[in-house]
DRENBASE-566088 format. One record per residue (C-alpha): residue number from 1; residue in one letter; chain; y, z negated, x negated. Coordinates in steps of 0.02 Angstrom, whole numbers, always signed. Last residue first. Layout:
N
    n  res  chain   north      up    east
  NUM    a      A       Y       Z       X
...
END
This chain:
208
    n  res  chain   north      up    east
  208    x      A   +1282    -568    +481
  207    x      A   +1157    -423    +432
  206    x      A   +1168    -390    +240
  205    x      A    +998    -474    +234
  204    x      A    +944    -331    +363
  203    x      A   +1005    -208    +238
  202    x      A    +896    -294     +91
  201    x      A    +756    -251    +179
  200    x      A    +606    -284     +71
  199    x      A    +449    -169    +145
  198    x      A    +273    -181    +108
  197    x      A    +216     +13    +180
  196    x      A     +65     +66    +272
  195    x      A     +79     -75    +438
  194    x      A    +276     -90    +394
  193    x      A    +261    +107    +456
  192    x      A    +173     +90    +614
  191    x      A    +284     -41    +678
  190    x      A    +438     +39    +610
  189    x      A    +387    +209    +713
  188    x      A    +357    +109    +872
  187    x      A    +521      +8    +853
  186    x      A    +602    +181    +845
  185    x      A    +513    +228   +1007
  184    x      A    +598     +86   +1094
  183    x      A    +775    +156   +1027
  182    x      A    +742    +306   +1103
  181    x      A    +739    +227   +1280
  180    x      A    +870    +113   +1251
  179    x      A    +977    +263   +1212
  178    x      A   +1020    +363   +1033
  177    x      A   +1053    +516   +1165
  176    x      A   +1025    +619   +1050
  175    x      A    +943    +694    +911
  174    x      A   +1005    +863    +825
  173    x      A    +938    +995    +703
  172    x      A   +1017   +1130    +626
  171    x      A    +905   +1268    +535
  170    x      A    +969   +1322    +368
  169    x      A    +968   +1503    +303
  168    x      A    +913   +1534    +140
  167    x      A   +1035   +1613     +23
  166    x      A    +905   +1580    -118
  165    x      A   +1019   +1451    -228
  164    x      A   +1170   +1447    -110
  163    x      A   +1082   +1360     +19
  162    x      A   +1171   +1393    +186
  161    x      A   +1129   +1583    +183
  160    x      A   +1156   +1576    +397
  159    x      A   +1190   +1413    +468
  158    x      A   +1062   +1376    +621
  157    x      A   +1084   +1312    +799
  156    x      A   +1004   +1172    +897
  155    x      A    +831   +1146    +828
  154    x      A    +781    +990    +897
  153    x      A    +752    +807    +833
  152    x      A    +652    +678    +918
  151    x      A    +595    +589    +778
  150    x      A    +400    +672    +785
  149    x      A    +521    +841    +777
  148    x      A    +594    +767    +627
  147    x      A    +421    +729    +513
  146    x      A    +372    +926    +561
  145    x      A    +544    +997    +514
  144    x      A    +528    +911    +339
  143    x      A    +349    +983    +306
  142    x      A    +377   +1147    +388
  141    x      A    +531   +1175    +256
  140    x      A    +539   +1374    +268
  139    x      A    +712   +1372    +382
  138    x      A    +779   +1241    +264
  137    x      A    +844   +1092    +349
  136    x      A   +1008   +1046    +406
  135    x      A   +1056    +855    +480
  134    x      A   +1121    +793    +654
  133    x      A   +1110    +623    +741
  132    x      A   +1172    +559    +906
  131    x      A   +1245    +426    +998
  130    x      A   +1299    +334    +846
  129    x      A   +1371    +164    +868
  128    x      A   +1357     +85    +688
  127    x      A   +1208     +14    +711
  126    x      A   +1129    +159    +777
  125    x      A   +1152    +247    +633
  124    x      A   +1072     +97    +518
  123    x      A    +926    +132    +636
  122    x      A    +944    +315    +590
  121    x      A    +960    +300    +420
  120    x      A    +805    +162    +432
  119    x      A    +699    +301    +493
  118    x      A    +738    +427    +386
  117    x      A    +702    +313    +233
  116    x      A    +548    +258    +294
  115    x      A    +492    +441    +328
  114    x      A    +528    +481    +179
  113    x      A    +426    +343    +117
  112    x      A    +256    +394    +219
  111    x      A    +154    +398     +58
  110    x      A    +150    +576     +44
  109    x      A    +260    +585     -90
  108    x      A    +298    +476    -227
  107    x      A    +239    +569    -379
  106    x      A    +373    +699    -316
  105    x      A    +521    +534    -310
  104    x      A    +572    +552    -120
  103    x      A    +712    +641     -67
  102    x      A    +867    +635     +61
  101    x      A   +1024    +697     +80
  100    x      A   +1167    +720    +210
   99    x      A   +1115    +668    +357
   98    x      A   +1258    +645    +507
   97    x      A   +1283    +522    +614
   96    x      A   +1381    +566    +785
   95    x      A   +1446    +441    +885
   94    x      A   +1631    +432    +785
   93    x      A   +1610    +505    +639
   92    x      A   +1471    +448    +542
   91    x      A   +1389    +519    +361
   90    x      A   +1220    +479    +304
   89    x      A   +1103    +466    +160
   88    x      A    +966    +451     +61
   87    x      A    +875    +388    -104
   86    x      A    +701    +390    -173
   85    x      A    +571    +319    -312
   84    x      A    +704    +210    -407
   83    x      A    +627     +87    -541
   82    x      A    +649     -80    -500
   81    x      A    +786    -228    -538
   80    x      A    +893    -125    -631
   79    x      A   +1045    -158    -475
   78    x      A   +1114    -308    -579
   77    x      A   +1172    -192    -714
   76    x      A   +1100    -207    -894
   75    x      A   +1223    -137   -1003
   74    x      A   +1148      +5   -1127
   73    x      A   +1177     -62   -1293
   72    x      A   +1306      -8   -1411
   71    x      A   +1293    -121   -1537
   70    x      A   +1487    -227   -1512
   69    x      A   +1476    -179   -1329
   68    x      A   +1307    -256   -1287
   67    x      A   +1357    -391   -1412
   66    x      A   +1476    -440   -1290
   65    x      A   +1410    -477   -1135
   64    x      A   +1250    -442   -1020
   63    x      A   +1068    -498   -1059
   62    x      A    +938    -358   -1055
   61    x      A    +811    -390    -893
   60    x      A    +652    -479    -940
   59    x      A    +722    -680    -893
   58    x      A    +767    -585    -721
   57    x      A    +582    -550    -686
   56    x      A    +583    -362    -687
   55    x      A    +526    -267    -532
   54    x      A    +393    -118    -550
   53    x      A    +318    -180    -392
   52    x      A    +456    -158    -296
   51    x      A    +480     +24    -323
   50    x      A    +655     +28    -278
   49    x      A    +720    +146    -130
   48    x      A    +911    +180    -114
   47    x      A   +1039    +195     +16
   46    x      A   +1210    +269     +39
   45    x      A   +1290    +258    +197
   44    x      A   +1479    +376    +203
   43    x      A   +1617    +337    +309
   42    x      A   +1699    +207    +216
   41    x      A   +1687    +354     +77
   40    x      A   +1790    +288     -72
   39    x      A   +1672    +166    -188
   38    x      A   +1489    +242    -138
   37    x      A   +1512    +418     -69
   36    x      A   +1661    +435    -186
   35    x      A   +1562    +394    -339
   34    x      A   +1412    +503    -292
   33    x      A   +1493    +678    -275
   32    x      A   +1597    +624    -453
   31    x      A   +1418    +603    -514
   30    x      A   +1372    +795    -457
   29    x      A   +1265    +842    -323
   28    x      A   +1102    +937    -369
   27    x      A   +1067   +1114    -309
   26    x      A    +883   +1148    -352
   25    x      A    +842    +987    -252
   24    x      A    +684    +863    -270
   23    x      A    +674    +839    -474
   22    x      A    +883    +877    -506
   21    x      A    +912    +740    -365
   20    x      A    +801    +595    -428
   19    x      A    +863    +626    -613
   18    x      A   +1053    +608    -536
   17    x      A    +987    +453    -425
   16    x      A    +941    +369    -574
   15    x      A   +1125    +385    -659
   14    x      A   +1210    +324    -493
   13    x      A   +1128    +187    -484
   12    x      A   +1248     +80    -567
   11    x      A   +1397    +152    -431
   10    x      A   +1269     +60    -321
    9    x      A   +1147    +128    -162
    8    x      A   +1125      +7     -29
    7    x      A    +958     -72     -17
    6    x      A    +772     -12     +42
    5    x      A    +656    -109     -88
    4    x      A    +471     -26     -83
    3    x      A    +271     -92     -97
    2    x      A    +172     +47     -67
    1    x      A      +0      +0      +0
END
């Protein structure tokens, strides 16, 4: 059973999530992308996935201060807890979330954690009063558009040569209403998930 940290992403991060995005997209976003979806985007939800098993007692981690400057070692953030197997996320305006990445470490797939991730963006979506969400998706990604249909998503338009690497186009997908009713069927999902995957929440320890 996987054993996974779901927290917010970190400006610290930032330098796992590049080697994360050149392995699962052939168009990566660039750090400057990151730091204003972290420290300048009150808009944006960042979120990353930590192998929890792979975390460091505290006494391992490299000490902080000044000899780190002096020698010209690597600063040890508070974030290197785990090694990073995924990260994702989401964009709202008003009731409408909106995904704007997501990938899962290649060694990493087909354990269910993309699905994790999607499902705790759209959670987190609901949270914040979203009625609906959108995303694109590759016209030739069956996998992807196979995991959102079982979400509820549709096919609702499409954005001719979207990805500028193959001009592919890029189906649009869309869930809504976000109602009681869909929200019972999330609660399904989770339950079926936390059944194949150890989760630590740190969103819901962010919860007041």
């Amino acid at each position: 059973m996987p054993q996974v940290i779901l927290r917010p992403m970190r400006l610290a991060d930032i330098e796992e999530v590049i080697v994360l995005n050149r392995l699962g997209f052939s168009l990566p976003w660039a750090r400057s992308t990151y730091r204003y979806e972290i420290a300048k985007n009150d808009r944006s939800t960042m979120l990353v996935m930590e192998n929890a098993a792979e975390q460091k007692p505290r006494s391992e981690r490299q000490p902080n201060g000044w000899l780190q400057q002096l020698f010209g070692f690597k600063p040890a953030q508070e974030s290197e807890t785990g090694k990073l197997i995924g990260y994702a996320g989401f964009w709202q305006v008003l009731d409408e979330a909106h995904i704007s990445t997501i990938t899962v470490h290649p060694d990493w797939r087909g354990k269910n954690l993309g699905e994790l991730m999607l499902w705790k963006m759209i959670t987190l979506a609901i949270e914040q009063d979203a009625n609906k969400v959108t995303l694109e998706v590759r016209v030739s990604n069956a996998v992807a558009k196979a995991l959102y249909f079982k979400y509820g998503f549709e096919i609702v338009g499409i954005r001719h040569r979207y990805y500028r690497d193959n001009n592919e186009n890029a189906d649009i997908m869309m869930v809504e209403p976000l109602d009681d009713e869909y929200q019972a069927r999330l609660k399904t999902f989770e339950a079926d998930l936390l059944d194949r995957i150890a989760l630590i929440d740190r969103f819901a320890q962010l919860t007041p």
